[in-house]
C-alpha positions in Angstrom: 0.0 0.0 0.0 1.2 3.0 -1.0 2.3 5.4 2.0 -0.1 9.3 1.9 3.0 11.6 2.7 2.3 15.6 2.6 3.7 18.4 3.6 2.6 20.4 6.8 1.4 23.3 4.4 -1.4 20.9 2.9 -2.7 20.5 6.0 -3.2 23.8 7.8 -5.9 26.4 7.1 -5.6 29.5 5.1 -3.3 31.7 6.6 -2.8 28.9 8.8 1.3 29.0 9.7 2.1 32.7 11.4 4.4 33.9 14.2 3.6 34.5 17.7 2.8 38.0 18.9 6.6 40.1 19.0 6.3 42.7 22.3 8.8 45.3 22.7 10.6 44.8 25.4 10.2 42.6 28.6 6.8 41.6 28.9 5.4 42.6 32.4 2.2 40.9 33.9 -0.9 43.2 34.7 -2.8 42.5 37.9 -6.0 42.7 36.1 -5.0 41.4 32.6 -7.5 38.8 31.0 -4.9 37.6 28.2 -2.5 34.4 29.3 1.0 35.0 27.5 2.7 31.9 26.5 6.3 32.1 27.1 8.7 29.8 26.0 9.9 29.3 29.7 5.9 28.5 30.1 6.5 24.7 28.6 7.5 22.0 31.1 8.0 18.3 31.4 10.1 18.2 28.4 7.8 19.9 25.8 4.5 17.9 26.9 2.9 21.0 29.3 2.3 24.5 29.3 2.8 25.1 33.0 0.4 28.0 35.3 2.4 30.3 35.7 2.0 32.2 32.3 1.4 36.0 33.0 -1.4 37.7 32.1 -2.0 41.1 30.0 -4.5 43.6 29.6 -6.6 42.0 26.3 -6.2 45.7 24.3 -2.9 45.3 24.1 -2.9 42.2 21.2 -5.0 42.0 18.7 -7.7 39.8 18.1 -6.0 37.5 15.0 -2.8 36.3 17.3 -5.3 34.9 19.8 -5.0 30.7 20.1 -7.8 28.4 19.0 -8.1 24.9 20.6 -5.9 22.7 18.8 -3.2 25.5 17.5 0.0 23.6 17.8 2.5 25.6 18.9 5.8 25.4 17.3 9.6 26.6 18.9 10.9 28.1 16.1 13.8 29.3 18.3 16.7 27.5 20.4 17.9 23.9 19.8 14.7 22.2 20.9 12.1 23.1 18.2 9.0 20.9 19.7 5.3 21.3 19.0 2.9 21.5 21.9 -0.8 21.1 21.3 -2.7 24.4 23.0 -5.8 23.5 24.8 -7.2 26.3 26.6 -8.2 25.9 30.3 -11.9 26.8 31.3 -12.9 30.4 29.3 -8.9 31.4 29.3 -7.8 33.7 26.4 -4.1 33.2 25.3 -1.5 34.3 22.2 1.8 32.9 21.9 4.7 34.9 22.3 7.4 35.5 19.0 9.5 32.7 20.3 6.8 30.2 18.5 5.2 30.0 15.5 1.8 28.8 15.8 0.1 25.8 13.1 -3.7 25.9 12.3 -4.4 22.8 11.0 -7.4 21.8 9.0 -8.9 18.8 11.5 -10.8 17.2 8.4 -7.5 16.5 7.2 -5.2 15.9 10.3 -5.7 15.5 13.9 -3.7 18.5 15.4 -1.7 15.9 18.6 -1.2 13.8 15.6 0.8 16.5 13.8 2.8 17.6 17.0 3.6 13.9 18.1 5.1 13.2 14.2 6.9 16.5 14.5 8.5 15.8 17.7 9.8 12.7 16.4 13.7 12.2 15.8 13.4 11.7 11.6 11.7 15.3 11.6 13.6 17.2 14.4 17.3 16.0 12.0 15.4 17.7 9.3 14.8 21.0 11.4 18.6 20.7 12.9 20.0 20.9 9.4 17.7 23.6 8.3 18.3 25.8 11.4 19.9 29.4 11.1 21.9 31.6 13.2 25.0 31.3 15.0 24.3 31.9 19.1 20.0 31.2 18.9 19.5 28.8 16.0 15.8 29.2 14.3 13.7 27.6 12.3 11.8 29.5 9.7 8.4 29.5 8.3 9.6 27.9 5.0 11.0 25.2 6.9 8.3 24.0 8.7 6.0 24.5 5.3 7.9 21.9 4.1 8.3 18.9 6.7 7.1 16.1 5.3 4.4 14.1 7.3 3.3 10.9 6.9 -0.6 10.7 7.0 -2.4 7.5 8.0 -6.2 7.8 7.9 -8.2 10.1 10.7 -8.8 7.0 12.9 -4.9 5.5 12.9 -4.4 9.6 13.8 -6.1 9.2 17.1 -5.1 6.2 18.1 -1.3 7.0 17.6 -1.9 10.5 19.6 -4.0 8.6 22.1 -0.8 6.1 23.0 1.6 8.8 22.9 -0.7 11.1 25.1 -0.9 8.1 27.9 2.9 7.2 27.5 4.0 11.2 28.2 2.0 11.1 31.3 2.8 8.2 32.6 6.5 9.6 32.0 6.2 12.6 33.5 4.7 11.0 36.6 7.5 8.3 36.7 9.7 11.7 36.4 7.8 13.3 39.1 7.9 9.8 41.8 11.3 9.6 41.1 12.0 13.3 41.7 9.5 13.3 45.3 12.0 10.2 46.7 15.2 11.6 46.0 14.1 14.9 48.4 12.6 12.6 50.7 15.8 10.6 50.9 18.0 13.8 51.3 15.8 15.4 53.8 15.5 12.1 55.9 19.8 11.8 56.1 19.9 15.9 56.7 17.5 15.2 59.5 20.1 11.9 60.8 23.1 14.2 60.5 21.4 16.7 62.5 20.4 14.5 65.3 24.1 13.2 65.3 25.4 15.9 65.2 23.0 18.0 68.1 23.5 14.8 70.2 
């Protein structure tokens, strides 16, 4: 059977590959800002999880078109480690992305959106973006670039099922991760706590 490979620009909407918002200057938080800024320091647990401490803006200040839909995937165009994130909006939460991504619409008749981020993430396609990255001290990744990564497109179904697996295997990683993290400070607080008594007695 012959394998469906496209590109990444088939499968996104019109107009469907642009940059994150670029702020002048530092961004600062606002105590009454309604708009969640996605920072590249935002994504934990190696690329899986954007974390809640994103600061928050006054909505004015961005304009409507940069604001994420559910299921914008969420490129790092910049750095060594250009991952895609799936963005999933908590409760009635209104985000953009910062510069430091560029964010992929994709057309969900076509491709399921963790599908996309999962193949992209994958070591075939992240060689391809280390020999295509720029720049001498921050490498990046440019929109042409990620037009062209080639994806390999099983049916809609075989989509969700993949992205299903490889949803369950991250978490159950990043709570292995997270056990193993908890012991080691409760083994170093229990011997701080038997060098103290030894040492008080």
């Amino acid at each position: 059977m012959r394998k469906n490979i496209t590109k990444i620009k088939s499968l996104v909407t019109y107009g469907g590959i642009f940059s994150g918002y670029s702020f002048r200057g530092r961004i600062s938080a606002d105590i009454d800002g309604k708009l969640q800024v996605i920072q590249l320091k935002d994504i934990e647990n190696d690329y899986t999880e954007i974390g809640n401490e994103c600061i928050f803006i006054k909505r004015h200040k961005v304009k409507d078109k940069y604001y994420l839909k559910q299921g914008d995937i969420l490129f790092t165009s910049k750095g060594a480690n250009n991952y895609a994130i799936v963005y999933n909006p908590k409760g009635d939460i209104e985000s953009v992305a910062s510069s430091a991504f560029f964010v992929l619409r994709i057309d969900q008749e076509k491709a399921i959106p963790n599908y996309v981020a999962w193949y992209i993430n994958q070591k075939k396609v992240q060689k391809y973006l280390e020999s295509q990255a720029t720049g001498t001290y921050t490498t990046s990744i440019n929109r042409e670039t990620i037009e062209n990564i080639s994806i390999l497109l099983p049916s809609i179904e075989q989509q969700n099922k993949i992205a299903e697996i490889a949803s369950l295997a991250s978490k159950e990683q990043n709570l292995y991760t997270k056990l193993i993290e908890n012991r080691s400070r409760l083994i170093q607080t229990q011997l701080l706590t038997t060098l103290k008594m030894n040492y008080d007695s």
